[in-house]
ZAROZA-504039 format. One record per atom (N, C-alpha, C, O): residue number from 1; atom name; z, x, y. Coordinates in steps of 0.02 Angstrom, whole numbers. Layout:
<nunus>
{NUM,"CA",{Z,X,Y}}
...
</nunus>
This chain:
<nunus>
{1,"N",{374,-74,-700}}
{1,"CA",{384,-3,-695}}
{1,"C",{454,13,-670}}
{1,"O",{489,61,-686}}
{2,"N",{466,-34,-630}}
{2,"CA",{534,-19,-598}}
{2,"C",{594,-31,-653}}
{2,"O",{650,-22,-629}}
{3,"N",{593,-43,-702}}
{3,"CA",{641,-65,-760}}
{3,"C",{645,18,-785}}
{3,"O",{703,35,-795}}
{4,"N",{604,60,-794}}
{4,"CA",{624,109,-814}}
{4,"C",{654,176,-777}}
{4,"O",{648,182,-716}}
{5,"N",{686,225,-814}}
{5,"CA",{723,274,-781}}
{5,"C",{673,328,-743}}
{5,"O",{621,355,-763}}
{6,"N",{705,334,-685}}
{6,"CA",{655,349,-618}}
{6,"C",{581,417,-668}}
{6,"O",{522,404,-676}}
{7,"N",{608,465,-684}}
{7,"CA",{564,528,-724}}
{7,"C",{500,461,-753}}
{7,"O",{452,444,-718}}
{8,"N",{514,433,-817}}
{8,"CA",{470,377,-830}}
{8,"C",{415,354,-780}}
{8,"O",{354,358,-777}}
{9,"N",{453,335,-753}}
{9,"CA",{415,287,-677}}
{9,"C",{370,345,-653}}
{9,"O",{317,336,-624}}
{10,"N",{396,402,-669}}
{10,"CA",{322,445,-617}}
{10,"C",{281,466,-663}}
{10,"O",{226,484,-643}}
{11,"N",{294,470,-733}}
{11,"CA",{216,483,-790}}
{11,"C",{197,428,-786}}
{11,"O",{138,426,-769}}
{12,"N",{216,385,-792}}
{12,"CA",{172,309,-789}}
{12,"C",{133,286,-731}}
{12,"O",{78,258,-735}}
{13,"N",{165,302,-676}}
{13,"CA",{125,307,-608}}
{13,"C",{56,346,-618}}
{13,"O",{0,321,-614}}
{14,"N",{73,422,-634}}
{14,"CA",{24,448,-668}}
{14,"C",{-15,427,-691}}
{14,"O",{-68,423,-660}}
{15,"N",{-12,408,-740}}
{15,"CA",{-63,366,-790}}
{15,"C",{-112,330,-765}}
{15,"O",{-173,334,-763}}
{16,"N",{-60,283,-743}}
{16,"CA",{-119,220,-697}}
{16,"C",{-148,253,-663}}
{16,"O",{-209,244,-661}}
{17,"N",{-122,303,-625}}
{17,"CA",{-196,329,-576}}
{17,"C",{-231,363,-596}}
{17,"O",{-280,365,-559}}
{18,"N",{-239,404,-649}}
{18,"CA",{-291,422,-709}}
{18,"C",{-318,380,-728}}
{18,"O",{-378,395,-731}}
{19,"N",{-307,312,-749}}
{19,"CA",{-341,285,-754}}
{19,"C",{-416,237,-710}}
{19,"O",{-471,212,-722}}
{20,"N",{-360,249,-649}}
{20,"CA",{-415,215,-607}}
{20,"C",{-464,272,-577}}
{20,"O",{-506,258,-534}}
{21,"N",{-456,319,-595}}
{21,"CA",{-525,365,-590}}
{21,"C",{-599,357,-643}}
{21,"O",{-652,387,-635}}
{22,"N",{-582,304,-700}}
{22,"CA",{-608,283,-753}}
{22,"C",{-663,242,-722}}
{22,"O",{-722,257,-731}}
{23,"N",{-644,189,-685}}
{23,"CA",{-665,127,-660}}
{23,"C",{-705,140,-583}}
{23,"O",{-697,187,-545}}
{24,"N",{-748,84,-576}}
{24,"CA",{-767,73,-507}}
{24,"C",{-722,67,-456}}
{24,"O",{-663,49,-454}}
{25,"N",{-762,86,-414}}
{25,"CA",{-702,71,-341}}
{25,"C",{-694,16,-355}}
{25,"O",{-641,12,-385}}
{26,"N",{-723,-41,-348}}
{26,"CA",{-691,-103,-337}}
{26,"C",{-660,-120,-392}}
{26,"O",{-618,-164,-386}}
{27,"N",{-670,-96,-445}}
{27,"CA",{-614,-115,-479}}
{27,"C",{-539,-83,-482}}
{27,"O",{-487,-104,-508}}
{28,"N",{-552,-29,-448}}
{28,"CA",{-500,6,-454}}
{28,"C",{-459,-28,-409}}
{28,"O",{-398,-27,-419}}
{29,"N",{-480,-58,-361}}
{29,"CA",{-453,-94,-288}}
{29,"C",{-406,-140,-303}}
{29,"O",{-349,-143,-280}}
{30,"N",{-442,-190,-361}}
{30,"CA",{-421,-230,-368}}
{30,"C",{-339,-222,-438}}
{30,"O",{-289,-257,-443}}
{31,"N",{-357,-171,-472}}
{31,"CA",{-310,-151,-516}}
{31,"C",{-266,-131,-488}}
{31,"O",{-217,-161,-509}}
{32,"N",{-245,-80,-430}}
{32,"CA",{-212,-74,-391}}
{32,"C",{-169,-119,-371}}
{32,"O",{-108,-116,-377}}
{33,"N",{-214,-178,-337}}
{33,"CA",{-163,-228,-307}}
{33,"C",{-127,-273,-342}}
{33,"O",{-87,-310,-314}}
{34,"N",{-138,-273,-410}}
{34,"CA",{-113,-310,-470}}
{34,"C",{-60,-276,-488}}
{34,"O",{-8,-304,-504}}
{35,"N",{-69,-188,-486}}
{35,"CA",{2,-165,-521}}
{35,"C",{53,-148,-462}}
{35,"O",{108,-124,-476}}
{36,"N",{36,-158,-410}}
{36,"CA",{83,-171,-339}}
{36,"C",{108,-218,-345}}
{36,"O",{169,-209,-351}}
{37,"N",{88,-290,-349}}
{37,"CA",{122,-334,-334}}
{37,"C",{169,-356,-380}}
{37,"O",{219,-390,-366}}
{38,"N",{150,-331,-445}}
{38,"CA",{198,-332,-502}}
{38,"C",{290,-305,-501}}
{38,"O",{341,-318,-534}}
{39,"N",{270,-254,-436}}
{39,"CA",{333,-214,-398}}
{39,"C",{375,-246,-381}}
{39,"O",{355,-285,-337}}
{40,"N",{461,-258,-399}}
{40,"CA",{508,-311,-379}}
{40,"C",{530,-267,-300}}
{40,"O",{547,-210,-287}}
{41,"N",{517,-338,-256}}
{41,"CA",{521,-330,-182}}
{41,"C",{578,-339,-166}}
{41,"O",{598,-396,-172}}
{42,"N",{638,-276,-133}}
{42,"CA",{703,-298,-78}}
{42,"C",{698,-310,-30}}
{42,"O",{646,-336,-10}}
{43,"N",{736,-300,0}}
{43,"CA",{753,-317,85}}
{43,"C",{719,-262,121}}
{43,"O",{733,-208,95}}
{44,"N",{675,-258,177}}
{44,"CA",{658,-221,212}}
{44,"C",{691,-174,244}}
{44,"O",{722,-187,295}}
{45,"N",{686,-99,213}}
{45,"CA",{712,-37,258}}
{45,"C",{690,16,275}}
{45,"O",{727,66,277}}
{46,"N",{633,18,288}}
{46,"CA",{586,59,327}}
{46,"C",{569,22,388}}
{46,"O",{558,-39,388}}
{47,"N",{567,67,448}}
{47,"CA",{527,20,508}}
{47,"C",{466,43,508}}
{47,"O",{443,96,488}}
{48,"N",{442,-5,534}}
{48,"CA",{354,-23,545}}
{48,"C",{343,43,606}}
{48,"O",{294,80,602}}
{49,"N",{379,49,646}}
{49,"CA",{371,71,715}}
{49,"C",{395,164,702}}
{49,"O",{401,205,748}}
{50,"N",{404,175,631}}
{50,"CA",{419,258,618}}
{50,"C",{400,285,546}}
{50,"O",{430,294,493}}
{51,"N",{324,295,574}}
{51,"CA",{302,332,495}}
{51,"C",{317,398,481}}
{51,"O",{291,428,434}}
{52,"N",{360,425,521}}
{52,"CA",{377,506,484}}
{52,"C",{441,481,437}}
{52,"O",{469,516,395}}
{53,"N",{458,415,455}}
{53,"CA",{517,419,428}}
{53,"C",{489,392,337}}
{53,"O",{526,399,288}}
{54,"N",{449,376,336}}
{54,"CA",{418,323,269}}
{54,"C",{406,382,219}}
{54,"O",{381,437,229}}
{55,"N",{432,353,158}}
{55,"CA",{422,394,107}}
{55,"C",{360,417,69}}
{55,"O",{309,385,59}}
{56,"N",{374,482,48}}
{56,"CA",{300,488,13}}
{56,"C",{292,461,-72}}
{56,"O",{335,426,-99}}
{57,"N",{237,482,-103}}
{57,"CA",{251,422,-166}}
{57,"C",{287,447,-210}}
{57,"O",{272,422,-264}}
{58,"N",{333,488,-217}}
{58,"CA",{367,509,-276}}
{58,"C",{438,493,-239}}
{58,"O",{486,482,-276}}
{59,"N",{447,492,-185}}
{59,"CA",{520,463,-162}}
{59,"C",{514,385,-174}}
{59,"O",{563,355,-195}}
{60,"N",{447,349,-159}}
{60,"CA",{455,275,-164}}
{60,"C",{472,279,-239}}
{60,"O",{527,256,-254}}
{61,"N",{424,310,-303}}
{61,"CA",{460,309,-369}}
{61,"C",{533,318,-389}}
{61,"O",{553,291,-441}}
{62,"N",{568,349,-356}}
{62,"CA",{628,394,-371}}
{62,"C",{697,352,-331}}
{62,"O",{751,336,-356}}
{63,"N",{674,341,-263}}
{63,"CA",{733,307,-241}}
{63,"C",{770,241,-254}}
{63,"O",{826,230,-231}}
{64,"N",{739,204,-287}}
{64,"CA",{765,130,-274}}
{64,"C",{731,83,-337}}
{64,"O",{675,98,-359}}
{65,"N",{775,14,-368}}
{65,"CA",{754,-15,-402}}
{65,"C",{697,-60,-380}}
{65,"O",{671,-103,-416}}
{66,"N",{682,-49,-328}}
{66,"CA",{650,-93,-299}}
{66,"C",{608,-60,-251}}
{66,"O",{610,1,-256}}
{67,"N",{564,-88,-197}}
{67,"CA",{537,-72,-135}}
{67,"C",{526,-125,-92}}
{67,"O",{527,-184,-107}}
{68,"N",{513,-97,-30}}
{68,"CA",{509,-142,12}}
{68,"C",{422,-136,55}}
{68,"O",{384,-88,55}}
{69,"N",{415,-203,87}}
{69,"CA",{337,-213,108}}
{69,"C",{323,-149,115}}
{69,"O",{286,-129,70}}
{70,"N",{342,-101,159}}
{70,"CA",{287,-55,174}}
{70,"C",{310,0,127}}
{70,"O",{280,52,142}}
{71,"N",{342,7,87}}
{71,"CA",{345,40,24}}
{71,"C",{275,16,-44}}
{71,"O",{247,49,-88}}
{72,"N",{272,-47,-26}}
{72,"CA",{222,-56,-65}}
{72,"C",{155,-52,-19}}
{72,"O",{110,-70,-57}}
{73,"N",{135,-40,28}}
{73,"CA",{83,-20,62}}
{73,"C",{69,30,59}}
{73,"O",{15,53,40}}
{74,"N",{116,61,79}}
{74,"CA",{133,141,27}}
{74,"C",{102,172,-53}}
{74,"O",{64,215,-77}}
{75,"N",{147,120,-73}}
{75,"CA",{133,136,-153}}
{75,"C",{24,121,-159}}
{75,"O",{-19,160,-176}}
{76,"N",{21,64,-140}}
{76,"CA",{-66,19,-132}}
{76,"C",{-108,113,-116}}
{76,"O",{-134,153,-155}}
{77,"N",{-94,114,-38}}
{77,"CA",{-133,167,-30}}
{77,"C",{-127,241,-61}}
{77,"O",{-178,274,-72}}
{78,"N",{-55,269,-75}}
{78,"CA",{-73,327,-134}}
{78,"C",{-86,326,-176}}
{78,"O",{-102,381,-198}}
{79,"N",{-89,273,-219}}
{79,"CA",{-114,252,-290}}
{79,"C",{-195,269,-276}}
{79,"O",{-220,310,-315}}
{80,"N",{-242,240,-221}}
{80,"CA",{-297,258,-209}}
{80,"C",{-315,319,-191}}
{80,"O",{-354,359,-218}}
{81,"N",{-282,324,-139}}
{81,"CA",{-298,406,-115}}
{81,"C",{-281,472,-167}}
{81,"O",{-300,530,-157}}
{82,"N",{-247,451,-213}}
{82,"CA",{-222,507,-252}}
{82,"C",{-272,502,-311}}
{82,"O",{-267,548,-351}}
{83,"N",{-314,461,-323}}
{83,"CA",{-376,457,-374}}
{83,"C",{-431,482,-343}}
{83,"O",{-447,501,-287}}
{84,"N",{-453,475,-398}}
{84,"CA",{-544,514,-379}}
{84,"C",{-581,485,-311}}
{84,"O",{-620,511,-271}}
{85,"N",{-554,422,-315}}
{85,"CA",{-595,378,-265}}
{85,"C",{-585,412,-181}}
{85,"O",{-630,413,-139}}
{86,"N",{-510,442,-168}}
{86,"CA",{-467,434,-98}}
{86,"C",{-491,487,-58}}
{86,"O",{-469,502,-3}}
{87,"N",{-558,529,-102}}
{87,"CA",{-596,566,-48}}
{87,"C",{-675,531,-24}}
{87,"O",{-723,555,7}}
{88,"N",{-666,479,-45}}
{88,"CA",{-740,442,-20}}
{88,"C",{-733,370,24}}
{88,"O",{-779,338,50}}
{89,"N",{-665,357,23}}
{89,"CA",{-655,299,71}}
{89,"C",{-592,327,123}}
{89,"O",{-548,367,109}}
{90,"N",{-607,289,193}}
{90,"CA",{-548,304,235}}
{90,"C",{-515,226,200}}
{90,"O",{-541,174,179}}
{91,"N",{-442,252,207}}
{91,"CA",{-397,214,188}}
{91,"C",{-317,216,238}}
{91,"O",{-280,265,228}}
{92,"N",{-294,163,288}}
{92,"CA",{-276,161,325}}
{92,"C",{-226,105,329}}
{92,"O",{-241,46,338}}
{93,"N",{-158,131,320}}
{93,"CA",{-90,86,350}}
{93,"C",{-101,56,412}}
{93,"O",{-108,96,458}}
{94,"N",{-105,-12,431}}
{94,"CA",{-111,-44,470}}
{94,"C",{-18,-86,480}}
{94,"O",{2,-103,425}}
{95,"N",{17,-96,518}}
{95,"CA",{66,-130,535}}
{95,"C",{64,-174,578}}
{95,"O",{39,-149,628}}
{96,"N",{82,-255,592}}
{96,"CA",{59,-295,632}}
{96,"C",{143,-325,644}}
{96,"O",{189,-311,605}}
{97,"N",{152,-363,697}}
{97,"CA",{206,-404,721}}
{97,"C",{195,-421,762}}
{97,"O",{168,-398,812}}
{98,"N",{235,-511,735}}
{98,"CA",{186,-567,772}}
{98,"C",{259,-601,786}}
{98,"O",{301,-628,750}}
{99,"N",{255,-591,839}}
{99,"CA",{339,-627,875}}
{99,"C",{337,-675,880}}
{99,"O",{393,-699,872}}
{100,"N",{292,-720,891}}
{100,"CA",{272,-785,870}}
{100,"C",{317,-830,805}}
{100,"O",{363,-869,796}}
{101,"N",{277,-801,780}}
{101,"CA",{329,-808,708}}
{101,"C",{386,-764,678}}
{101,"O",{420,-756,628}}
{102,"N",{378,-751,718}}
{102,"CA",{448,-682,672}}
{102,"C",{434,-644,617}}
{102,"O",{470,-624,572}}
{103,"N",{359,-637,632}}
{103,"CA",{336,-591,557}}
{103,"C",{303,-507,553}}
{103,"O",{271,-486,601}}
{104,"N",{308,-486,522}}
{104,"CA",{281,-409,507}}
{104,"C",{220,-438,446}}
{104,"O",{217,-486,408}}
{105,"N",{177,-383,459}}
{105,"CA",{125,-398,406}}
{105,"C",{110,-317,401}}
{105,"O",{94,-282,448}}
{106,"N",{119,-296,335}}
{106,"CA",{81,-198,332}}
{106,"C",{41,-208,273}}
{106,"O",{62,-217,216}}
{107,"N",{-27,-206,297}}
{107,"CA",{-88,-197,267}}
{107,"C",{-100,-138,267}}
{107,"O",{-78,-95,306}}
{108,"N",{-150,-132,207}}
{108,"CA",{-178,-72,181}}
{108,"C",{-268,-97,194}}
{108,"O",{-292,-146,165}}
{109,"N",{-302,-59,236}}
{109,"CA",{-352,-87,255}}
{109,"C",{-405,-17,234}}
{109,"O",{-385,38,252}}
{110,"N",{-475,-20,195}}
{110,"CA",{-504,15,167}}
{110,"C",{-562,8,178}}
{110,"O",{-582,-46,157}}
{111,"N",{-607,42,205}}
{111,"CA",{-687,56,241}}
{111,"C",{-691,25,295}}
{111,"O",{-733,-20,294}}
{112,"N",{-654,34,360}}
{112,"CA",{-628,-32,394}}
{112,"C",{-622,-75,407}}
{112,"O",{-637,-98,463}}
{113,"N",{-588,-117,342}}
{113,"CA",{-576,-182,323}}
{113,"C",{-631,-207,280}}
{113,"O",{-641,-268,273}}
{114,"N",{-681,-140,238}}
{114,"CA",{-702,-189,178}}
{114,"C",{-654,-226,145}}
{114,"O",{-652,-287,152}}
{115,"N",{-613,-196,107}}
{115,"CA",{-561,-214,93}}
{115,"C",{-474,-211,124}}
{115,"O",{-448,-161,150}}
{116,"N",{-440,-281,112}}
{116,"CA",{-378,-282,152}}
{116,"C",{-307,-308,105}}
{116,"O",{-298,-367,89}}
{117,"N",{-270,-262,89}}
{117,"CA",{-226,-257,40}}
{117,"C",{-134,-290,80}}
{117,"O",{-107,-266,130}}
{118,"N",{-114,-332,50}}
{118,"CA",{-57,-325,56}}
{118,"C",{-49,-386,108}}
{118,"O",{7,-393,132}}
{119,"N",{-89,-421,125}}
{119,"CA",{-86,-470,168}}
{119,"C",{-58,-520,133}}
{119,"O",{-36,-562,172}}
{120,"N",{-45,-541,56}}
{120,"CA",{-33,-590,21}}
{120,"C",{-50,-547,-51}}
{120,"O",{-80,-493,-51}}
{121,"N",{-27,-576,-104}}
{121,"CA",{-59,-543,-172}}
{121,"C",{-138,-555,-175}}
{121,"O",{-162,-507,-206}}
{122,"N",{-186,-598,-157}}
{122,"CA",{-241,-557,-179}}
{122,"C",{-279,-512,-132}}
{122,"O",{-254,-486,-83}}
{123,"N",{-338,-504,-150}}
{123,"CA",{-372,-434,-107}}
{123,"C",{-413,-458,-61}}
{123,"O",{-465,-472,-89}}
{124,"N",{-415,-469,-1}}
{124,"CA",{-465,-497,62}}
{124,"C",{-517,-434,52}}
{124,"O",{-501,-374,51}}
{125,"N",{-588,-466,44}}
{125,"CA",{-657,-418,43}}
{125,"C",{-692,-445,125}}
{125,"O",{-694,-499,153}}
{126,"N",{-719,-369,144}}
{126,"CA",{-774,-423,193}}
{126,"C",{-747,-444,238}}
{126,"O",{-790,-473,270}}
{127,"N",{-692,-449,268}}
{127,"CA",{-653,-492,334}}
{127,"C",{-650,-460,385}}
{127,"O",{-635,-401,386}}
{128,"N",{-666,-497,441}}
{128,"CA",{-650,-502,504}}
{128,"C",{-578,-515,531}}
{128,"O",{-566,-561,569}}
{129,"N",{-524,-465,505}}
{129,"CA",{-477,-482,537}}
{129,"C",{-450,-531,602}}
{129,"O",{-475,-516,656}}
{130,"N",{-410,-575,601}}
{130,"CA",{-405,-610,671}}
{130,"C",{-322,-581,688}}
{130,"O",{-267,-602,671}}
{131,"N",{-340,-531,724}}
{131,"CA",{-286,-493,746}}
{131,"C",{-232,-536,774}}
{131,"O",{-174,-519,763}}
{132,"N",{-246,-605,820}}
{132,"CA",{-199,-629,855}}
{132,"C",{-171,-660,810}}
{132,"O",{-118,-684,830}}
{133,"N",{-187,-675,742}}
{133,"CA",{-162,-720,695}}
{133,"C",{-91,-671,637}}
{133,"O",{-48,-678,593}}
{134,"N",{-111,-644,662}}
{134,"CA",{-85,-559,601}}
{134,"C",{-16,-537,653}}
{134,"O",{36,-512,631}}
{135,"N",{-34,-557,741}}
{135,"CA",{0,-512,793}}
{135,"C",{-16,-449,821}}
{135,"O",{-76,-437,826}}
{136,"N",{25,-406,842}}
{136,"CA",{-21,-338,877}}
{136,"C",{20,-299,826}}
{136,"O",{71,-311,794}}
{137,"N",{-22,-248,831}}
{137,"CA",{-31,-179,793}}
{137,"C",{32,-155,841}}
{137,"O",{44,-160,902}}
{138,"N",{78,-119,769}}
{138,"CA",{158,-79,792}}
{138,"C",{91,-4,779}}
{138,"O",{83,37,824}}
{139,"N",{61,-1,727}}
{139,"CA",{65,70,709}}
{139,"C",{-16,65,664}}
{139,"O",{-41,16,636}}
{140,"N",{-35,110,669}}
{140,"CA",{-119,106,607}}
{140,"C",{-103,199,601}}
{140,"O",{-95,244,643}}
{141,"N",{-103,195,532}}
{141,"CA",{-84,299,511}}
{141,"C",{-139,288,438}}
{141,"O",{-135,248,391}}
{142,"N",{-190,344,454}}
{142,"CA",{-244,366,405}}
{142,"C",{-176,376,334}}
{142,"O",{-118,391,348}}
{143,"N",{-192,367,280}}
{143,"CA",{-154,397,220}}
{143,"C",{-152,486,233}}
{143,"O",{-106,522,215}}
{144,"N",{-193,501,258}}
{144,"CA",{-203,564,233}}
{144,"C",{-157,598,284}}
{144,"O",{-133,655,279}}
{145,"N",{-150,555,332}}
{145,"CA",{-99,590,376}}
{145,"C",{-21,566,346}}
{145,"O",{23,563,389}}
{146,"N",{-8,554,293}}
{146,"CA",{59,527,270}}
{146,"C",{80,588,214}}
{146,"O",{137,612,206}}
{147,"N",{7,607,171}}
{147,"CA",{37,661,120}}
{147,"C",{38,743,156}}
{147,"O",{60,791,124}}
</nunus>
């Protein structure tokens, strides 16, 4: 999607999420995270630690050839919330950092934690998060408090 000129990129965005009003939740879940990860990833420039500052989904379409992790956590959860489905599940930006390792992790976590997006390309169902493994929570923001 990102190959095309930004206007493009937002009927097509469109689309897909018309379409996933077609489908089951879980499938829609899972379609979702397939046409996310398909997204060519840059360098991280959003912080974890300031969601007023994080874009909404037509700036993530519009600004950049690319996105970054929590641009695509971003992109994961309005793609849902903006379909038929995003008034029947809570759907919730989760941000983790684990100094340990020197890592950030921003999950997209859905019925709390039926499903867990963005931890790796595929879709964790059913989990018991192990928080100390993930690190501590910078930030957890409902979607709905983002649009």
């Amino acid at each position: 999607m990102y190959n095309l000129p930004p206007q493009e990129r937002l009927v097509e965005w469109k689309n897909f999420r018309s379409s996933l009003d077609t489908m089951s939740f879980d499938d829609a879940v899972y379609s979702v995270n397939d046409f996310w990860n398909k997204q060519p990833i840059g360098n991280q420039f959003f912080s974890q630690d300031n969601p007023i500052s994080w874009p909404d989904p037509w700036e993530i379409l519009l600004d950049n050839n690319s996105i970054d992790d929590i641009s695509k956590a971003l992109g994961i959860a309005y793609s849902l919330h903006l379909s038929k489905h995003g008034k029947e599940h809570s759907i919730n930006i989760i941000c983790f950092h684990n100094r340990n390792k020197s890592k950030q992790t921003n999950t997209v976590q859905i019925d709390e934690n039926k499903y867990v997006l963005n931890m790796d390309t595929s879709v964790s169902v059913n989990i018991s998060l192990e928080q100390e493994n993930l690190g501590t929570i910078v930030v957890k923001v409902p979607v709905t408090d983002l649009i």
